[in-house]
VODO-203429 format. One record per residue: residue in one letter; x, z, y of N, C-alpha, C, O in turn. Coordinates in Angstrom, 2 decimals. Atoms other than C-alpha are relative to their C-alpha. Last residue first. Example, Ala and Ser with C-alpha at 12.3 -4.5 7.8 and 13.67 -1.06 7.14 Angstrom:
% residues 2
> aa/n.u/n.w/n.v/ca.u/ca.w/ca.v/c.u/c.w/c.v/o.u/o.w/o.v
> S/-0.82/-0.06/-1.19/13.67/7.14/-1.06/-0.77/0.73/1.09/-0.26/0.90/2.20;
> A/0.89/0.00/-1.19/12.30/7.80/-4.50/0.90/0.00/1.20/1.94/0.66/1.18;
% end
This chain:
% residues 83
> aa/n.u/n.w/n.v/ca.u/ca.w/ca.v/c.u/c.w/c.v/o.u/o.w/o.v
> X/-1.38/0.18/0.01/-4.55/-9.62/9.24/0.84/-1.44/-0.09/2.07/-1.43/-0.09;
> X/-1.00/-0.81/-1.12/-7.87/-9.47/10.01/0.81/0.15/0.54/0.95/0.36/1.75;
> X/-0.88/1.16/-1.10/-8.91/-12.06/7.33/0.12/0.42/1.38/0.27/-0.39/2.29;
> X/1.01/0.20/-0.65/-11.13/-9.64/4.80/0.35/-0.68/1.57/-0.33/-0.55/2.59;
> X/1.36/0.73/0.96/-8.37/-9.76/2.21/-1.40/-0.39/1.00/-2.02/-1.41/0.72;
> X/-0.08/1.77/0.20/-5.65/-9.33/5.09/-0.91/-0.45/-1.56/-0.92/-1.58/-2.03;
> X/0.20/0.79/-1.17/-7.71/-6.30/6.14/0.67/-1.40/0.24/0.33/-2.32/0.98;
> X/1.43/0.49/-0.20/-8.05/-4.63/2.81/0.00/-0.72/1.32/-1.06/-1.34/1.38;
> X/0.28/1.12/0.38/-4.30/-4.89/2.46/-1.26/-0.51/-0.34/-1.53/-1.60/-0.87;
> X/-0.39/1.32/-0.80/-3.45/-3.11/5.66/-0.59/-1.52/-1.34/-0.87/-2.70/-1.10;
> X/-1.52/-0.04/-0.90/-5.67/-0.22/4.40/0.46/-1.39/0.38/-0.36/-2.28/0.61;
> X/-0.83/1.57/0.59/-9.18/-0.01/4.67/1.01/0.50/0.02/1.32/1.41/0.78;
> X/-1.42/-0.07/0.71/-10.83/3.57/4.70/0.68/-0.90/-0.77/1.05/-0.91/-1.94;
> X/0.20/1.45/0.83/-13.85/2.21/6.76/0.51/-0.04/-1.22/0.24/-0.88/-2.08;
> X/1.20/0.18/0.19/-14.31/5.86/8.87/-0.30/-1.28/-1.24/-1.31/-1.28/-1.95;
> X/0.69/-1.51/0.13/-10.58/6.98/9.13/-1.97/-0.47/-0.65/-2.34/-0.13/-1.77;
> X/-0.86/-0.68/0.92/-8.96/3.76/8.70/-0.79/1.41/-0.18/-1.11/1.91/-1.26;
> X/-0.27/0.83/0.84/-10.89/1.04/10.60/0.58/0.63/-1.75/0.57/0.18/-2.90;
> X/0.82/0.94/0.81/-12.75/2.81/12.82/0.07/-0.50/-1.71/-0.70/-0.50/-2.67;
> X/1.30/-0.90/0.65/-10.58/5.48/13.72/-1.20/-0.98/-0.42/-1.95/-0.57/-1.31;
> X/-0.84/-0.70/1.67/-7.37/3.26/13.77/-1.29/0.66/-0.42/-1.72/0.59/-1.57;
> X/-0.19/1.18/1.37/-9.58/0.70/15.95/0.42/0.99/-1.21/0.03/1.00/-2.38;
> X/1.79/0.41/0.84/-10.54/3.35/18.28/0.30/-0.36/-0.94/0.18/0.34/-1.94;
> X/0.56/-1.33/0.23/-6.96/4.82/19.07/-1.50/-0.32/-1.04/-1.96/-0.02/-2.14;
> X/-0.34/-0.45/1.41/-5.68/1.43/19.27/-0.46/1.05/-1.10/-0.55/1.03/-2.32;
> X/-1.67/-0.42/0.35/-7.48/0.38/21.79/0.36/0.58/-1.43/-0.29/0.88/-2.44;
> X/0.18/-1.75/-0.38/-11.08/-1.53/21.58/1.65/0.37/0.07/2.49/-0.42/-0.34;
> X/-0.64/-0.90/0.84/-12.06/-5.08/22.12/0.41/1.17/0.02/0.09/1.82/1.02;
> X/-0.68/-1.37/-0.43/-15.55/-6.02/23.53/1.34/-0.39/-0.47/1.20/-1.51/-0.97;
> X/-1.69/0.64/-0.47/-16.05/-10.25/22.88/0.78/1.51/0.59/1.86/1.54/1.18;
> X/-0.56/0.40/1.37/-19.57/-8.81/21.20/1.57/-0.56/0.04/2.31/-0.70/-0.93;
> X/0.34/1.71/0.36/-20.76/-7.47/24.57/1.07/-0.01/-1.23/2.06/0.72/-1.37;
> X/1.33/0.48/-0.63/-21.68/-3.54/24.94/0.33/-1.74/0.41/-0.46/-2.36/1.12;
> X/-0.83/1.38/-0.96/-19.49/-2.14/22.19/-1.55/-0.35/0.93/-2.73/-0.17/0.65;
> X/0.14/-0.77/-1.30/-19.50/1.18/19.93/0.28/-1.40/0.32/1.24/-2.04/-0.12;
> X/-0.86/1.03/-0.73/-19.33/-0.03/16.09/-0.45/0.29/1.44/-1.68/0.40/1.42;
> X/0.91/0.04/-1.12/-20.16/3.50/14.02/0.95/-1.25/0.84/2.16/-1.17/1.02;
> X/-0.45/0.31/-1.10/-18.96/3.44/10.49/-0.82/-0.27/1.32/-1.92/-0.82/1.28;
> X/0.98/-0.25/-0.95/-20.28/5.45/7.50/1.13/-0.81/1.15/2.29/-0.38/1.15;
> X/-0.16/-0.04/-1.01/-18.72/5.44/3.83/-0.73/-0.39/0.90/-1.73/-0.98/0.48;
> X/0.50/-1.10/-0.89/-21.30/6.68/1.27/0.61/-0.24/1.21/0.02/0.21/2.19;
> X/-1.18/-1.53/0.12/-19.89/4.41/-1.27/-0.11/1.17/0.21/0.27/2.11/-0.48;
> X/1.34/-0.74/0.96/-23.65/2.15/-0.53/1.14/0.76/-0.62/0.69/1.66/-1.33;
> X/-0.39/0.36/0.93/-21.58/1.34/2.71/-0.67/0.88/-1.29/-1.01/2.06/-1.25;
> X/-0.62/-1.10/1.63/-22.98/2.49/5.75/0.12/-1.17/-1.11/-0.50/-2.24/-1.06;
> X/0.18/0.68/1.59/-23.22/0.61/9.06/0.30/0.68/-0.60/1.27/1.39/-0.34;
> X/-1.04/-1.29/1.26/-23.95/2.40/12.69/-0.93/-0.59/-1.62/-2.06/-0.62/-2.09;
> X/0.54/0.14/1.38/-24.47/0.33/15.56/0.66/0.91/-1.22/1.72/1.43/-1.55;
> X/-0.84/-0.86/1.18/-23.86/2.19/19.13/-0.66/-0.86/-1.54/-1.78/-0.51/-1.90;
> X/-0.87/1.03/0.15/-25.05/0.04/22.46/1.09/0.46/-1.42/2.24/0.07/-1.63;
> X/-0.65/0.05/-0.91/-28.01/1.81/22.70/0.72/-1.08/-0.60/0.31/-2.00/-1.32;
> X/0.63/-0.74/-1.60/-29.03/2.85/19.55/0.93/-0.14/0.98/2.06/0.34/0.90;
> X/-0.69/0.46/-1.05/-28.78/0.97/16.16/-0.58/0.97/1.03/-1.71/1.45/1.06;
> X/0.36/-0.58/-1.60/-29.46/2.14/12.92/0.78/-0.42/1.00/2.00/-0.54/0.90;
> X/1.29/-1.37/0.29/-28.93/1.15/9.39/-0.63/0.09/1.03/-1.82/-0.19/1.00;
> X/0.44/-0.90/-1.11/-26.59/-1.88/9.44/-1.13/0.84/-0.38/-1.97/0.61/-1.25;
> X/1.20/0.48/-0.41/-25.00/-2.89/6.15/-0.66/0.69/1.07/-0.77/1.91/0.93;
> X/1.29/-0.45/-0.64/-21.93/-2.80/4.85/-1.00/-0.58/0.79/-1.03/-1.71/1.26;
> X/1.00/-0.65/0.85/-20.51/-4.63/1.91/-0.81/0.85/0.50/-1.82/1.27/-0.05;
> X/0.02/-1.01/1.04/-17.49/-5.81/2.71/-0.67/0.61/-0.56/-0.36/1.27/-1.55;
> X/-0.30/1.13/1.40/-18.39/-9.17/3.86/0.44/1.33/-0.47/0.19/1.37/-1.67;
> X/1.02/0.68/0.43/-20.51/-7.34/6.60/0.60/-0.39/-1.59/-0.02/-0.37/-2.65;
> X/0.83/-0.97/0.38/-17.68/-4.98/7.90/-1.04/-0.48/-0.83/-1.34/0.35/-1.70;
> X/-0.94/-0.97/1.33/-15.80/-7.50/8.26/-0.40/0.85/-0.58/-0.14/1.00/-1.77;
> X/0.23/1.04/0.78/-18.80/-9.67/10.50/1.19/0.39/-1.36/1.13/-0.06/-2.50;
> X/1.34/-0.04/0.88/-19.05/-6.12/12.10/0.16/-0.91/-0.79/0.03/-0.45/-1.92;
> X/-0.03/-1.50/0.48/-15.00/-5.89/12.88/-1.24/-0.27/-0.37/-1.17/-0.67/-1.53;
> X/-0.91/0.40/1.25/-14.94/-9.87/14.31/0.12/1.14/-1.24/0.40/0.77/-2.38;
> X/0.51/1.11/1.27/-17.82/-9.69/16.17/0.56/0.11/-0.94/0.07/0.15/-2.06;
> X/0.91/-0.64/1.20/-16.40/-6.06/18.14/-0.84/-1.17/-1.18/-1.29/-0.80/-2.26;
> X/1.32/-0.22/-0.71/-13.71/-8.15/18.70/-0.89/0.66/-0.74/-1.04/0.71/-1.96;
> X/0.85/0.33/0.99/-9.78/-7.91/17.31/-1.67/0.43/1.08/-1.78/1.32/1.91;
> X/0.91/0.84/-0.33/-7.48/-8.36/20.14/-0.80/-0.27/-0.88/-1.10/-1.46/-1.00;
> X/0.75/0.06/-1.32/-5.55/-5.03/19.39/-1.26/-1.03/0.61/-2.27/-0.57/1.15;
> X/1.02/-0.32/0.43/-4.56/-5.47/15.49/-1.05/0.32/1.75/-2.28/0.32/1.87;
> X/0.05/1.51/-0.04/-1.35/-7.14/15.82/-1.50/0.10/0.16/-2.13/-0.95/0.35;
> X/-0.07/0.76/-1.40/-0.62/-3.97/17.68/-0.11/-0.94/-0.36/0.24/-1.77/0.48;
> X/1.19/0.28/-0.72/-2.10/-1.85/14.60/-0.12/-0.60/1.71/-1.00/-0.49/2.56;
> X/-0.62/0.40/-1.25/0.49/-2.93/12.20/-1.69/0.19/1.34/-2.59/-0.59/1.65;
> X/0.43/0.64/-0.88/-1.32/-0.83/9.01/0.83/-0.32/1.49/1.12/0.64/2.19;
> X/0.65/-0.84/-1.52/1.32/0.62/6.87/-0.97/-1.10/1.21/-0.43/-1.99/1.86;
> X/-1.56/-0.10/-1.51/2.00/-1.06/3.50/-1.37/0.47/1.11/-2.60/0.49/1.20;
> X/0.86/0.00/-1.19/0.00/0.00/0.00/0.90/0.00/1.24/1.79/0.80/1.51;
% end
């Protein structure tokens, strides 16, 4: 398992993170505001925060998105064309 590069990882959009989120297998539940929140039938839970679809987020977000809440690592994200 190699270490997520998360400065190649900056100009990713909130499109590009749900439509990843999608081919992996979650599915939206609830939306409010400008907050969607997908679960995975695993139990994992992600919340996509954005108010236009060309958002992107800093690093901080992304790691907590991507790693803490999604628990990809670098080589779930060049399977789901991130990387």
């Amino acid at each position: 398992m190699s270490e997520i590069d998360f400065s190649r990882l900056r100009s990713l959009t909130a499109r590009q993170i749900i439509r990843a989120l999608r081919r992996d297998g979650f599915e939206l539940v609830r939306q409010r505001g400008s907050h969607q929140h997908y679960h995975h039938q695993d139990g994992r839970f992600v919340t996509v925060a954005y108010h236009r679809p060309g958002d992107t987020y800093r690093v901080a977000r992304l790691r907590y998105m991507l790693q803490v809440q999604a628990g990809w690592t670098a080589d779930d994200l060049r399977r789901l064309g991130l990387l």
